[in-house]
N, C-alpha and C positions, 0 to 999 in steps of 0.2 A: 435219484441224483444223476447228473450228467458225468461227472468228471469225480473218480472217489480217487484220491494220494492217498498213499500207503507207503510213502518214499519213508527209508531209515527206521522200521520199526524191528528188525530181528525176525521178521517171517522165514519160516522153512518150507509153506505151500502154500498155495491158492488153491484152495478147493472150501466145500462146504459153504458154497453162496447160494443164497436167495434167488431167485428170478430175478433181474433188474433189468428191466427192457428199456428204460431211459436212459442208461451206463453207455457212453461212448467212450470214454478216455479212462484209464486206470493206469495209474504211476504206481510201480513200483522197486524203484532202484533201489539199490544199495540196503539189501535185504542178505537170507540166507536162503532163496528158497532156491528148490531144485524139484520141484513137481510141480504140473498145475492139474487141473480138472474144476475147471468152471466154463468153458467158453458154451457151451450148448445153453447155461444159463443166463449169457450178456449176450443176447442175437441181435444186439446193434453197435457192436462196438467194432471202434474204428481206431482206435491209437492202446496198445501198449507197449509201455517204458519198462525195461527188464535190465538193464545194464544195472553191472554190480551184484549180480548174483550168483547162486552156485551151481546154476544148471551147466552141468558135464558133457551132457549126451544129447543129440539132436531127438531121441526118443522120450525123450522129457515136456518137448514141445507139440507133443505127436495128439494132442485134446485141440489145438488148437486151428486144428482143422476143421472143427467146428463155427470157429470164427470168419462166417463168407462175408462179415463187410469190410474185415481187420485190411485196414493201408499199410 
């Protein structure tokens, strides 16, 4: 998939993905989540939507430095 919504489903993390090297765009507002750990496995993504959630701490975002094509 190019582009996976996940908008409004009550998530608490992103983590536990698949490889998706097609994945550029991943929505997910208005969630609960406050952890990630996937970006090493979307090595082409370029857009995510996070507003609306519970991430607290700029150390919560700290995987996504994984993300070298993230705009």
């Amino acid at each position: 998939y190019d582009c996976i919504d996940l908008t409004n489903n009550d998530l608490r993390r992103l983590d536990n993905f698949p490889t998706l090297t097609r994945l550029t765009m991943l929505l997910a507002s208005n969630n609960n989540i406050s952890s990630l750990q996937f970006a090493a496995r979307t090595p082409n993504l370029r857009m995510l939507v996070l507003n609306g959630n519970a991430i607290s701490q700029i150390a919560a975002l700290e995987d996504l430095q994984a993300a070298q094509r993230l705009e």
